[in-house]
C-alpha positions, 0 to 999 in steps of 0.5 A: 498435452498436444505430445500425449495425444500424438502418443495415443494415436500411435497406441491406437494405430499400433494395437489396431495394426496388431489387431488385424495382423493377430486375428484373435479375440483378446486382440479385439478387446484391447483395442476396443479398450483403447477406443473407449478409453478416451471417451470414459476419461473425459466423462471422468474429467467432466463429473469432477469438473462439476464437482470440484470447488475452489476458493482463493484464500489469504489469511496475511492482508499486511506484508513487509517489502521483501516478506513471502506472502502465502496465497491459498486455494482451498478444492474441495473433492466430494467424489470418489476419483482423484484429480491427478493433475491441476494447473492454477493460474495467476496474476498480480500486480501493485496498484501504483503500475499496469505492469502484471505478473503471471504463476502457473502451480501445478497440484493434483486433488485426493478424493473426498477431502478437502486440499489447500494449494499455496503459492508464495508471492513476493513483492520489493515495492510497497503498495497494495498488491492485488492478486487474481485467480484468473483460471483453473484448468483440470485434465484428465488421467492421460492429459489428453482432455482438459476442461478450464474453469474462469473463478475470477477471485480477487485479493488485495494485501498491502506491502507496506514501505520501510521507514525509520527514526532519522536519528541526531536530526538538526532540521527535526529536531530544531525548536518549533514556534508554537502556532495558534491552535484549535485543538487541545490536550484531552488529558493535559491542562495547560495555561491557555484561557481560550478553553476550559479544560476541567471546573473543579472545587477551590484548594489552597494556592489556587489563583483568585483570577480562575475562579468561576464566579457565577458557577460559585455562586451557585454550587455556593462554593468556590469553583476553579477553572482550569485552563486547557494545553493546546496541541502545537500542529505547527508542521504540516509534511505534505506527500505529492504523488503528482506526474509519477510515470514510467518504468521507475515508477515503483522506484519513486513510490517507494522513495517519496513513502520512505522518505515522508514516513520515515520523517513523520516518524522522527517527529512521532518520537520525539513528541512533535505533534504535526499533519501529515496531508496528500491529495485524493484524485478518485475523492478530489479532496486533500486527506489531512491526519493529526499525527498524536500516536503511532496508530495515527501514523498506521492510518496514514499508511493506510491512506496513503497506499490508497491514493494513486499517481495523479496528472502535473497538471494537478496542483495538490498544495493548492487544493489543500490551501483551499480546505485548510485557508487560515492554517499556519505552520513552522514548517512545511515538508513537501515530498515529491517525486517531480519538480513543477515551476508552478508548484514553488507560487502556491508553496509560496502561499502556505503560512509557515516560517520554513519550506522544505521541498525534498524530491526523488531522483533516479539514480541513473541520472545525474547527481544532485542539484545538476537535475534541476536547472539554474532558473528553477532554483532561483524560482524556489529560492524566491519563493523561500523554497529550499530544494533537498534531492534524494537519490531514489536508491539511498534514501536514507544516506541522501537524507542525513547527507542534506542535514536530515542527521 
C-alpha cells in the first residue's frame, strides 16, 4: 500500500507539472481529478466498511489428525460498490500449547451478494484447535486507504487422536479375575443373588431355592426371582497429563492419548468392560467413565481433549484414590508422559493384582530403560510397578515390542 501511495504522488506531481507546462482547460480538469480521486475512494471504502458484514463459520466441529478443515467467513455486501481487495487475518492454535499460528487470505467482495471466503487449516496433533477472526482489513480501488475491522470470532474443533486394536495382545488379552462389583447387566441375568434382575411366574425346572415366598403368597402363584450378572470393571486404565512442558509437548499428548485409546480400544473389542480415569485440574476431581460400548469410549475422548497438562506437583492417582477408596481392580494401566518417584507410593496403594506404568520418551533421547535410573526402577519394582517406555514417534511398534502384541 506504502509503494501505490508513493506512485499516486508521482501521478499527482506529473499531471500538476503538465498542468502548468500546458496551460489549458482539460489539463485542469484532470488534475483537479486526480486531487479528488482519493478523497472519494475513501468515502467509497468508509460507506462500505459500514456496511459490509461478516461472520466466522465452520460447519466441521470433529477432524482427523492430518484431515483439512474448512473454516469460512461469510460478508454479506448490501451496497452497489465491489470491495476489489479484502485481507482476513487469523490465528490458531491447540490448546495443550501457548504456541500460535497466523493466515493472511486475501478475497475481494461482489455487490449485493452474499460471498463465503474458505481457509483451510491443518493440524498433525490432536487436541481441540481454536481458531480466531482476529481482524478484517478493507482497501479501497487504489490501495491507498485501508480501514480494519477487530470481530473477535472464536471457534473451537476438535482434532481427534489415532488409535487402534492391538491385535494378538498377551497382557490384553490375559483372563481377568472378576472383582466385587456394584453394578450390573440391565439386560443379561446372571447367578449373582445380591440383586434381583427380574420376578417373574414359576415354570417347570426352575429351582425351589428362587422362589419368592411371600410375593407368592400374595399373587397366590408361585413367583421366581431371577438373579442379576454383575459387570466385571476389574481394569482401571489411568491417563496422567502430570509435568507435560516444553517444545515436545504435542508430541507426548499425542503419545499418552494414542496409547491409552488405543489400549481401552483392544479391551472394547474383545468385551473387557473396564474404566478409564484422568484427573480435571480446572474441576480438581478425578472424571472416571465405564467403558461398556464405543459411545463410552467417544465421551472419554471428549474428556480427555478437555483436560490439560497440570504441574508434578499434582499427584493425580491420589486424587482418584480419595474418590473411588473401596475400589478393587486386576489390573491397572497408568500412561504418562513423565516419571515421578512419589508417584510409584500411591500406585502402590491401588487394590489391583498387576500394575502396569507405560510412559512417553522423546525419541531424540536415549532408548529405552537408559532414560530411567537404576534407584527409580528398583522403587517401582518394590512397589509392583512394571515400567513400559514408549518411543513418542513409534507408539504403536513400542507397544507390541513390550508385550503389548
Amino acid at each position: 500500500m506504502f509503494r501505490n501511495k508513493i506512485r499516486y504522488l508521482l501521478l499527482l506531481v506529473s499531471v500538476g507539472f503538465l498542468s502548468i507546462l500546458y496551460n489549458i482547460y482539460y489539463m485542469g480538469i484532470i488534475l483537479l481529478t486526480v486531487i479528488i480521486m482519493p478523497f472519494l475512494l475513501f468515502g467509497l471504502l468508509s460507506y462500505s466498511y459500514g456496511k459490509i458484514k461478516a461472520d466466522l463459520v465452520c460447519i466441521m466441529h470433529l477432524a482427523n489428525k492430518g484431515d483439512a478443515i474448512p473454516i469460512t467467513v461469510q460478508f454479506h455486501n448490501p451496497t452497489i460498490f465491489p470491495v476489489s481487495c479484502v485481507k482476513i487475518y487469523f490465528t490458531y492454535k491447540n490448546a495443550y500449547s501457548s504456541q500460535k499460528f497466523k493466515r493472511v487470505i486475501t478475497a475481494s467482495l461482489d455487490y449485493r451478494t452474499k460471498t463465503s471466503v474458505i481457509c483451510n487449516l491443518y493440524s498433525q496433533y490432536a487436541g481441540n484447535l481454536e481458531v480466531t477472526l482476529e481482524a478484517i482489513r478493507f482497501y479501497d480501488y487504489l490501495m491507498l486507504f485501508s480501514l480494519e475491522k477487530k470481530l473477535k470470532g472464536e471457534l473451537k474443533i476438535a482434532v481427534l487422536p489415532s488409535y487402534c486394536e492391538l491385535s494378538d495382545n498377551e497382557i490384553l488379552s490375559q483372563n481377568t479375575q472378576l472383582m466385587e462389583s456394584d453394578h450390573y447387566s440391565p439386560v443379561k441375568k446372571g447367578d449373582d443373588p445380591t440383586e434381583v434382575f427380574e420376578i417373574r411366574e414359576y415354570r417347570e425346572g426352575d429351582r425351589l431355592q428362587r422362589i419368592h415366598w411371600k410375593l407368592s403368597r400374595k399373587q397366590n402363584q408361585l413367583m421366581i426371582k431371577e438373579f442379576s450378572d454383575p459387570l466385571n470393571y476389574s481394569i482401571l486404565l489411568f491417563v496422567n497429563f502430570s509435568a507435560l512442558t516444553g517444545n515436545s509437548i504435542l508430541f507426548l499428548m499425542d503419545a499418552i492419548l494414542e496409547s491409552a485409546l488405543s489400549i481401552s480400544y483392544t479391551f472394547l473389542r474383545k468385551g473387557q468392560l473396564h474404566y478409564f480415569s484422568w484427573y480435571d485440574e480446572k474441576h480438581g476431581v478425578c472424571r472416571r467413565v465405564r467403558i461398556t460400548q464405543e459411545k463410552d469410549l467417544y465421551e472419554a475422548v471428549d474428556g480427555l481433549l478437555q483436560a490439560m497438562p497440570y504441574s508434578q506437583t499434582i499427584d493425580a492417582m491420589s486424587y482418584y484414590l480419595a474418590e473411588f477408596p473401596h475400589d478393587q481392580y486386576s489390573d491397572l494401566f497408568f500412561v504418562t508422559g513423565e516419571i515421578s518417584m512419589p508417584w510409584s507410593d500411591s500406585l502402590s496403594f491401588v487394590k489391583a493384582n498387576n500394575r502396569q506404568m507405560i510412559y512417553m520418551r522423546d525419541q531424540n533421547h536415549l532408548s529405552g530403560m537408559q532414560q530411567v535410573s537404576q534407584e527409580v526402577l528398583q522403587h517401582y519394582g518394590a512397589a509392583g510397578v512394571n515400567l513400559w517406555p514408549v518411543d513418542i514417534g513409534s507408539v504403536r511398534s513400542d507397544m507390541e515390542q513390550f508385550g503389548f502384541s
